[in-house]
C-alpha positions as CSV (number, residue, x, y, z in Angstrom):
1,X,19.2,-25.0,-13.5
2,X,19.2,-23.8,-10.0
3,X,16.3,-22.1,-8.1
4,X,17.5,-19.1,-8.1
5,X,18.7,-18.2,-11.9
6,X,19.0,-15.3,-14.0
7,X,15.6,-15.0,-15.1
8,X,14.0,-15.7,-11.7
9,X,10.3,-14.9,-11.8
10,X,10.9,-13.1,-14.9
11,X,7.9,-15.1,-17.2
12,X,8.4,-13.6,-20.6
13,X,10.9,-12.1,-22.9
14,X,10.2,-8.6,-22.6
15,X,10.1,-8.9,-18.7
16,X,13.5,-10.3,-19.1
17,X,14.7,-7.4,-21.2
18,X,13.6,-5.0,-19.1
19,X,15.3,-6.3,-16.2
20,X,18.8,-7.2,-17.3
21,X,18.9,-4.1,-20.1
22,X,17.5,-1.3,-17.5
23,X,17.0,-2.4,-13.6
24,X,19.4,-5.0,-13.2
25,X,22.6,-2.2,-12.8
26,X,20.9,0.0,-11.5
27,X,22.6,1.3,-8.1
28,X,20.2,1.0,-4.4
29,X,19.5,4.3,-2.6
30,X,17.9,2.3,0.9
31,X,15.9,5.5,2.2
32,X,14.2,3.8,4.9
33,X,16.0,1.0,7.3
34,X,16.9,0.2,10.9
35,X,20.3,-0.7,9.9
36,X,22.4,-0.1,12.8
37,X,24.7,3.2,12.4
38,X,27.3,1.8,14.7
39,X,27.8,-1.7,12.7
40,X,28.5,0.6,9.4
41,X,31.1,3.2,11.8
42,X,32.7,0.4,13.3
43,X,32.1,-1.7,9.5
44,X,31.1,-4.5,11.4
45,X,32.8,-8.2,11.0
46,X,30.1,-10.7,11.7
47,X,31.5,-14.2,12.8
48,X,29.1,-16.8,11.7
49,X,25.8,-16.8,9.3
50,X,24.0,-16.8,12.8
51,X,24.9,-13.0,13.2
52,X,24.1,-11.2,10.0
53,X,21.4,-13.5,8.8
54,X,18.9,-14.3,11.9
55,X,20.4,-11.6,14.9
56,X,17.2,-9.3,15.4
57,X,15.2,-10.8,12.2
58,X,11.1,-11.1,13.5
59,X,10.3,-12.2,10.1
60,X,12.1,-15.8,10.4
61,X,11.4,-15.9,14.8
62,X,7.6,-16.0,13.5
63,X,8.1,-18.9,10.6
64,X,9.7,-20.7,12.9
65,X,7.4,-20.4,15.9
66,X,4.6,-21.4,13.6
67,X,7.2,-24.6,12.6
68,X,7.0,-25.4,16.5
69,X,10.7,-24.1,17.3
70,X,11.0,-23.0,21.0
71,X,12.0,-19.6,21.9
72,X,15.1,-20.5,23.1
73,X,16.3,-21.2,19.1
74,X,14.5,-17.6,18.0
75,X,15.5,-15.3,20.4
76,X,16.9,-17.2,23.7
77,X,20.0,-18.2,25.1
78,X,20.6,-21.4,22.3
79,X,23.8,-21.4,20.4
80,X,24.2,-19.6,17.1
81,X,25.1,-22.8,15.4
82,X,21.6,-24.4,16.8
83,X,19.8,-21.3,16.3
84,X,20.5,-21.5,12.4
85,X,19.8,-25.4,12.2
86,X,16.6,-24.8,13.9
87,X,16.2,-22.2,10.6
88,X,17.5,-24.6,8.5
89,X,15.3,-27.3,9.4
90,X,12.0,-24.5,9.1
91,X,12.6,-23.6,5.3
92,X,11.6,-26.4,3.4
93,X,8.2,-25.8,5.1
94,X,8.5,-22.2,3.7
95,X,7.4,-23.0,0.4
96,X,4.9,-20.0,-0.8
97,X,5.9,-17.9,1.8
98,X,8.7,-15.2,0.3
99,X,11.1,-16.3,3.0
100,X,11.4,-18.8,1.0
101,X,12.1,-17.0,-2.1
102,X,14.3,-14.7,-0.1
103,X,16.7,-17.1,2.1
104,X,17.7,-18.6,-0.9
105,X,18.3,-15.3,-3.4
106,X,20.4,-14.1,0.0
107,X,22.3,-17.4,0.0
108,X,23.4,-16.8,-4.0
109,X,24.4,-13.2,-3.6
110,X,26.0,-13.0,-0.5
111,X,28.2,-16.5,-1.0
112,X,27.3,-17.9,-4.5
113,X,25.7,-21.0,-2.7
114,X,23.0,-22.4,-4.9
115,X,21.4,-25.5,-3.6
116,X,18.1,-25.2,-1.4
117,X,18.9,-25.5,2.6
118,X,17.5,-28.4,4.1
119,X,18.8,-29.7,7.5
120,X,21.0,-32.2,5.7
121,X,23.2,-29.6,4.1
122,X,22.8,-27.0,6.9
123,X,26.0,-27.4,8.5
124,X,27.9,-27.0,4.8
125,X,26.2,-24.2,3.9
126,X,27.2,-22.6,7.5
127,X,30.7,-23.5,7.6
128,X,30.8,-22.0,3.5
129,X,29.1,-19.1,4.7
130,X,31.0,-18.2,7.6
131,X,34.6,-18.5,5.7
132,X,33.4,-15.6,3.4
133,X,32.3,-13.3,6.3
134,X,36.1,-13.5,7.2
135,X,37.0,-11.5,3.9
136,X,36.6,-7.7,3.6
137,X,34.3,-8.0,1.0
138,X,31.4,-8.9,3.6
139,X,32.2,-6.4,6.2
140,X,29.3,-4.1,6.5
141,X,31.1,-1.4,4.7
142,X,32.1,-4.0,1.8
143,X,28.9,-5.2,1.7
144,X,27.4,-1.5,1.0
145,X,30.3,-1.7,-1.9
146,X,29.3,-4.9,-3.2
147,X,25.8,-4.2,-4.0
148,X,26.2,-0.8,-5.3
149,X,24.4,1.0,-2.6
150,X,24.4,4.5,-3.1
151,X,23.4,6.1,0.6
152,X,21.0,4.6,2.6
153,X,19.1,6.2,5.6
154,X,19.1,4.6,8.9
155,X,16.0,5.4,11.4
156,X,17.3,7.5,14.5
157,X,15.6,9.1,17.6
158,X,16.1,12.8,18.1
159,X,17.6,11.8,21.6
160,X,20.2,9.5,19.8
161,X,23.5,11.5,20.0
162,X,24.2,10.9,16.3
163,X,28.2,9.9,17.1
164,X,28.2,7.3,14.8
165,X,27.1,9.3,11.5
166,X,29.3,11.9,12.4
167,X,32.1,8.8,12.6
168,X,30.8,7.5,9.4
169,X,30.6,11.1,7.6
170,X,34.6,11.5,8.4
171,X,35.3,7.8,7.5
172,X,35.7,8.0,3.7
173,X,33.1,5.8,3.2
174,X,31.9,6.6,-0.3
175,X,28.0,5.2,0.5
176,X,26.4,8.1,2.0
177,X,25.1,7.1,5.2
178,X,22.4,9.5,6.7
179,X,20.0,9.5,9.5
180,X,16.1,10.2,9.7
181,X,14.0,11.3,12.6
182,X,11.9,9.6,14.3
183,X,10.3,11.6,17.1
184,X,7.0,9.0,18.4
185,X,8.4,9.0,21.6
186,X,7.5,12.6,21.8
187,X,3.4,11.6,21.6
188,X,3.5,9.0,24.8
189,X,1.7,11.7,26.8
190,X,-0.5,8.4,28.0
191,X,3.1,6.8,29.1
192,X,4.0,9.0,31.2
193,X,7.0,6.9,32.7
194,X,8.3,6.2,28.9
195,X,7.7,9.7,28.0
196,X,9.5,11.4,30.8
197,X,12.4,9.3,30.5
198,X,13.1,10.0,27.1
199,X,12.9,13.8,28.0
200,X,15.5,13.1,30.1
201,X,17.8,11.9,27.4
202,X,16.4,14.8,25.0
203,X,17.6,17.4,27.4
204,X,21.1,15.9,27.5
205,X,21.6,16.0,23.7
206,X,20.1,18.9,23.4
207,X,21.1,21.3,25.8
208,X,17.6,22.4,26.5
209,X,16.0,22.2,29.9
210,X,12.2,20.9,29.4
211,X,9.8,22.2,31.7
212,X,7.4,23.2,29.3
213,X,6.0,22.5,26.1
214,X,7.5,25.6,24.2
215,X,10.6,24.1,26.0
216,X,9.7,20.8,24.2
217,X,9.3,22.5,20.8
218,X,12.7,24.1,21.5
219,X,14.8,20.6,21.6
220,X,13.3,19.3,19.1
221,X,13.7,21.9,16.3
222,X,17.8,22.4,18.0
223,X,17.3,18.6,17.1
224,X,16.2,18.7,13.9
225,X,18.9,21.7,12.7
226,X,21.7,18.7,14.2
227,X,20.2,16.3,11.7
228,X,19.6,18.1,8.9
229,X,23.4,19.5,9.3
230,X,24.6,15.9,9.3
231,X,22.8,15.4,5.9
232,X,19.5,13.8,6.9
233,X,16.6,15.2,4.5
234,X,13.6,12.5,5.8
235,X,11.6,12.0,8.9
236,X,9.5,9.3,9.6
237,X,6.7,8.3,12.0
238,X,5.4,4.5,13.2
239,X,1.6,4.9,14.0
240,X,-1.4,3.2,14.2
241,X,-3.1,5.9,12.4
242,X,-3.3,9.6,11.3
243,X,-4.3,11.9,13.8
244,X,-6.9,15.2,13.4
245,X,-8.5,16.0,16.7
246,X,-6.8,19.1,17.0
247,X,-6.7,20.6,20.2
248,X,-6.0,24.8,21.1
249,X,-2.6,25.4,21.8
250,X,-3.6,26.2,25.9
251,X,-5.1,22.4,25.9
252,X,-2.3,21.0,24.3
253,X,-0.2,22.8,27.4
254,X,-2.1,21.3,30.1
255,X,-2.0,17.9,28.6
256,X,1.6,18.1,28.3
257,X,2.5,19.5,32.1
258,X,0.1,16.5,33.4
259,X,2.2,14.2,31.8
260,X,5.4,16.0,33.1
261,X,4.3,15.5,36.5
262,X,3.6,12.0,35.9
263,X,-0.1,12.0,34.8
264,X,-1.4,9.9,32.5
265,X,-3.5,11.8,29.5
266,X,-6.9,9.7,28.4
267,X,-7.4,8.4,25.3
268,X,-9.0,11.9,24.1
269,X,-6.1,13.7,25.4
270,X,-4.1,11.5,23.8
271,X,-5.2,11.9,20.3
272,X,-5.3,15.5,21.0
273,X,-1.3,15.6,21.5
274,X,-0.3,13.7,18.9
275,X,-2.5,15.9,16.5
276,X,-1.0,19.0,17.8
277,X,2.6,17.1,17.2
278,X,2.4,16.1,14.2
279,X,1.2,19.5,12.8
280,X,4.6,20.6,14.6
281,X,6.4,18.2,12.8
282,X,4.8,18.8,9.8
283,X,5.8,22.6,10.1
284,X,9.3,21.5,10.6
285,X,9.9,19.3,8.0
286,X,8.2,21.9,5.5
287,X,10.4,24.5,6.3
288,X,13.3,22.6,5.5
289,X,12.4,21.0,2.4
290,X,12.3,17.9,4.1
291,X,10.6,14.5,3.3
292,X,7.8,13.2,5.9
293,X,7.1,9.4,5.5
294,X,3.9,8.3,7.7
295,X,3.9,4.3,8.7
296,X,0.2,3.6,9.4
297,X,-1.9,0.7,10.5
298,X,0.3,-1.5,12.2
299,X,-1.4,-3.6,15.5
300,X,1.9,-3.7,17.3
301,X,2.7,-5.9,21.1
302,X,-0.5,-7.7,20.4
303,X,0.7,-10.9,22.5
304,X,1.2,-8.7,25.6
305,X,2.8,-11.6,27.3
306,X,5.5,-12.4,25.4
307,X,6.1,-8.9,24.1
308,X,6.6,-8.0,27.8
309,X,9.1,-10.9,27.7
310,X,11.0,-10.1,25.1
311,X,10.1,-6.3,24.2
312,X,9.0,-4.8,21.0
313,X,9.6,-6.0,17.6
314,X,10.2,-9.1,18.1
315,X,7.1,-10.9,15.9
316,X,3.9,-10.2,17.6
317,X,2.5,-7.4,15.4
318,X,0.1,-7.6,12.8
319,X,-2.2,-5.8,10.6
320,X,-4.6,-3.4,12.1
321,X,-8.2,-2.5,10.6
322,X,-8.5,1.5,11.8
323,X,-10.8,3.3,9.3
324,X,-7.6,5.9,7.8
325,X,-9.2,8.0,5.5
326,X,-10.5,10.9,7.0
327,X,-8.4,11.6,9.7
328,X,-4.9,11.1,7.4
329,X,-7.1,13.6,4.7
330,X,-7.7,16.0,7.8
331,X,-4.2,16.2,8.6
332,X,-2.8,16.6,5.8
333,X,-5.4,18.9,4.9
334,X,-4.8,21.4,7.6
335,X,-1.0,21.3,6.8
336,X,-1.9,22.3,3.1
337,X,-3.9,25.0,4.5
338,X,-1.4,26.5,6.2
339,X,1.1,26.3,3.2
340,X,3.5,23.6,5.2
341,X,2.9,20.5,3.7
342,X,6.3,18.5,3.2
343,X,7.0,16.2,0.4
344,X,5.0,12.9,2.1
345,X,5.5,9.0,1.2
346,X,2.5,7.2,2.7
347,X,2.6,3.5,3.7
348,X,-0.1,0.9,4.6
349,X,0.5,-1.7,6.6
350,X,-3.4,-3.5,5.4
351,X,-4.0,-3.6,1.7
352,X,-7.6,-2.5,2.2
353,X,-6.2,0.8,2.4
354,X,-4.1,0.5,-1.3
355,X,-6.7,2.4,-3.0
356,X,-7.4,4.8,-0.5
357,X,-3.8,5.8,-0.1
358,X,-3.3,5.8,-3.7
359,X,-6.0,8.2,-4.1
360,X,-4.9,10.7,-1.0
361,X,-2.2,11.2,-2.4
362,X,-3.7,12.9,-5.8
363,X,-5.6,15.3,-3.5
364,X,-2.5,17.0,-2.5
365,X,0.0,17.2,-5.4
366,X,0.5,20.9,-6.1
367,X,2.5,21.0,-10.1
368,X,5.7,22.0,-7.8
369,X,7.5,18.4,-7.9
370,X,6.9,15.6,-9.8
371,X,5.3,12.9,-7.8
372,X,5.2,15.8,-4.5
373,X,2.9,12.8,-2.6
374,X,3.9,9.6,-2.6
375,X,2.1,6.0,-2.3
376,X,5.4,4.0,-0.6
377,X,6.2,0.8,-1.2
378,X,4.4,-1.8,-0.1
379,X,5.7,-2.7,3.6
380,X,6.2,-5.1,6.4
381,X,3.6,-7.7,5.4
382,X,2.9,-6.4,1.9
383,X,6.7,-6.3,0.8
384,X,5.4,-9.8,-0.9
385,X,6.0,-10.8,-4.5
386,X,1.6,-9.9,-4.2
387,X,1.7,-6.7,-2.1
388,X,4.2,-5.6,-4.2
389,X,2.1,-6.6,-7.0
390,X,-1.1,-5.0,-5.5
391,X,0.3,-1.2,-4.5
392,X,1.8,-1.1,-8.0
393,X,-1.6,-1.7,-9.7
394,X,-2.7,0.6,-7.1
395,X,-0.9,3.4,-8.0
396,X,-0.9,2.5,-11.8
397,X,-4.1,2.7,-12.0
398,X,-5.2,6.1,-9.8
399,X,-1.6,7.9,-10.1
400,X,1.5,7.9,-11.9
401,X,3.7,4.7,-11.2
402,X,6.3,6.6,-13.4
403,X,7.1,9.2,-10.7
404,X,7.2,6.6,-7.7
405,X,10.2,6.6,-5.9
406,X,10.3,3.0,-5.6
407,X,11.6,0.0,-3.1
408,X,13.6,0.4,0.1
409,X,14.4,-2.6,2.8
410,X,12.7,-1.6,6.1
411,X,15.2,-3.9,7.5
412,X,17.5,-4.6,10.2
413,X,20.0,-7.0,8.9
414,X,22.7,-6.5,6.0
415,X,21.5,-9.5,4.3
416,X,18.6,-7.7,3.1
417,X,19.4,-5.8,0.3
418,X,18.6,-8.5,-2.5
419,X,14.9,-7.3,-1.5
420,X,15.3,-4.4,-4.3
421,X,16.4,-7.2,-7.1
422,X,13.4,-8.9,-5.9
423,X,11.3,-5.5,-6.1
424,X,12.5,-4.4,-9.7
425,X,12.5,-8.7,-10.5
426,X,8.5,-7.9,-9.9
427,X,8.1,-4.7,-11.1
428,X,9.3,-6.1,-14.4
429,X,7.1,-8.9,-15.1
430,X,4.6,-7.1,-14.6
431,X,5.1,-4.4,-17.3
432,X,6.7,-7.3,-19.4
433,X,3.7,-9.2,-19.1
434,X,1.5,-5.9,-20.6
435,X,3.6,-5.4,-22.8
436,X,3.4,-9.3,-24.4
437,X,-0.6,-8.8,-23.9
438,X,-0.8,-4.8,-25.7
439,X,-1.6,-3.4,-22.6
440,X,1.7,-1.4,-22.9
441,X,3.4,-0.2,-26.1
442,X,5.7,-2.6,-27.6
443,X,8.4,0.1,-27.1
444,X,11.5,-0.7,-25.0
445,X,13.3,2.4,-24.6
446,X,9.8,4.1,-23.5
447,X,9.1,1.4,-20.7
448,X,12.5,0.8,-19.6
449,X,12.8,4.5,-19.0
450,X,10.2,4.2,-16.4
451,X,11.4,1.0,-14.7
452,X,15.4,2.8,-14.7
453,X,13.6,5.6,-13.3
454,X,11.5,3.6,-10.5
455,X,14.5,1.7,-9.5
456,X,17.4,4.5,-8.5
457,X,16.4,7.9,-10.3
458,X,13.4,8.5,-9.1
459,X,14.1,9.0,-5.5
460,X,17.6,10.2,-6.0
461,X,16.1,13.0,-7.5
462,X,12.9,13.2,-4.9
463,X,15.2,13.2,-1.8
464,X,17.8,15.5,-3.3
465,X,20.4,13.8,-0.9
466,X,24.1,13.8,-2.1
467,X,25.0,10.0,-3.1
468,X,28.2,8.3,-4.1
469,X,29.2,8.0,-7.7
470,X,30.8,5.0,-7.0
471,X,29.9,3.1,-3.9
């Protein structure tokens, strides 16, 4: 039997029933990714494993800098042939790690290749490999075909001209293919330098001169109308934390013009801003029916040096420790009280904070939509066969898992989308293995409702974005 088979990490019968009679068809709607917009308008070709399985991936650059690979085979100027043997030869010493699990449920899906990759059969798996990225069927837009993907939503800067969707939108491309806003640039009143450069490039796509903050306020709503006309129904925000210092509107104004001229706000000031953003952005996603999805906790560039080298997100992040409770429950606290308070997934990047997430969320759920606040899936270091494990008991336990809107890839490489079959693989043993212990009812049909549900239906419904019927 190979590693990968059809009952992988499904331990009992009813977890295996679950998954092949309810999850395993089930369709992907990817609501949050970094896929490139320009690969799908352009439906990409890639020209060896190199390209679509390693280009830009910080989850394998960090395995194999802890396997002692130089830099030159992770991100540097090696061949792409070398690049992958030096990922080849870094497996095997995967084991317990779910790159493990992951490389080799990618291999079966994308090529059919079953054996494990060692550095002895490296070079046959790449020359198998690269022969099928020649067909149409692993372009990216076949690749969105073969794996059933309903729409997906990209992450995109409200300065980003949007050309690409608007290619893809006209394309006959039956996966939906929208794009979320991501405004953080918009708080780096302490970077001045980064801050007024991307002004620059705000003005220009907007049309809106930006002297001022009003004038601020200005592009970025004309910003949000251009993305909510192209489809996109989600925002999103990166940050260490939630932030409630909320400053008067004429101190928010002097922070902002000191940064326009160049001055760099203090920490204070800083906090301040943001607070006085996000209720902005709060305000605007409410008004438009709009999902906000809040990234929290992440310690980002924490090895200055090479991040300096090599920029961000390229494997020097980890967890961060911030205390989140009372400043994410005063934020979205003051939102309610002003009656804007968007639809809201919430995701922890530290599974201390599982439980107190979990239970935010039930401060703020209003009888208007099912499952209104959301506990996301568990991301960037928890998206683990154990974080995953952990946010669902999480929820279970303080919420309703059957209204959660389920897995997504966070990703920036087409390879990735075998992470929801590992998601619903999980979810399913789980509420298998309750159900073998009378935890759960012995009843199918009421069980593998939910999981059907969890997998696609959930957030199709939640997001209310138009999707293909058949990708």
């Amino acid at each position: 039997m190979s590693f990968i088979h059809e009952d992988f990490l499904l331990q009992n019968p009813m977890a295996r029933r679950l998954y092949h009679e309810y999850a395993e068809q089930q369709p992907i709607l990817d609501y949050h990714n970094h896929l490139p917009p320009r690969d799908i308008a352009q439906n990409r070709r890639f020209n060896n494993l190199f390209e679509i399985w390693l280009e830009g991936d910080h989850y394998k650059w960090r395995a194999m800098r802890a396997n002692g690979v130089e830099e030159r085979f992770c991100t540097g100027d090696a061949p792409p042939f070398e690049k992958f043997m030096a990922w080849a030869k870094t497996v095997p010493h995967t084991l317990r790690n779910p790159l493990y699990h992951w490389t080799h449920l990618e291999l079966k899906r994308y090529f059919g290749i079953e054996e494990l990759l060692y550095e002895s059969n490296a070079r046959s798996v790449w020359e198998r490999a690269n022969e099928q990225l020649a067909t149409p069927e692993l372009t990216t837009q076949g690749i969105l075909k073969k794996f059933k993907v309903t729409a997906l939503c990209t992450t995109d800067d409200p300065a980003d001209p949007l050309d690409e969707h608007r290619a893809i939108a006209q394309s006959g491309l039956p996966t939906r293919v929208y794009p979320a806003f991501r405004p953080d640039k918009a708080l780096l009143v302490n970077q001045p330098e980064t801050l007024n450069a991307w002004l620059g490039r705000l003005e220009t796509v907007s049309g809106v001169e930006i002297r001022q903050l009003p004038d601020l306020f200005a592009a970025l709503e004309r910003r949000h109308n251009d993305f909510h006309e192209i489809g996109c129904r989600l925002s999103d925000h990166g940050m260490a934390h939630a932030y409630a210092d909320f400053p008067t509107e004429a101190q928010a104004v002097a922070i902002f013009e000191r940064a326009r001229a160049g001055q760099s706000a203090s920490p204070q000031e800083h906090a301040q801003f943001a607070a006085y953003m996000m209720l902005f952005f709060g305000q605007l996603d409410a008004r438009r029916g709009w999902t906000k999805q809040l990234h929290l906790g992440a310690l980002r560039s924490v090895n200055t040096r090479r991040s300096g080298e090599l920029g961000p997100d390229t494997g020097f992040d980890s967890m961060g420790d911030w205390p989140q409770a009372a400043a994410l429950g005063a934020y979205l606290d003051r939102l309610e009280q002003a009656n804007t308070l968007p639809k809201i997934v919430l995701y922890n990047n530290n599974p201390v904070d599982n439980y107190t997430f979990a239970t935010m969320i039930g401060n703020f759920q209003d009888g208007t939509i099912p499952g209104k606040m959301q506990f996301g899936s568990g991301w960037w270091f928890l998206d683990t066969k154990q974080g995953i494990e952990e946010q669902v008991n999480a929820l279970s336990n303080v919420g309703l898992l059957s209204r959660f809107i389920g897995m997504l890839t966070d990703s920036r490489s087409f390879m990735s989308f075998p992470r929801h079959e590992y998601f619903r693989r999980v979810l399913c043993n789980m509420l298998g293995r309750d159900m073998e212990n009378g935890e759960l009812p012995n009843d199918l049909e009421l069980v593998g409702s939910m999981v059907r549900n969890i997998c696609y239906q959930n957030v199709r419904d939640y997001l209310g974005l138009t999707v293909a019927e058949t990708p």
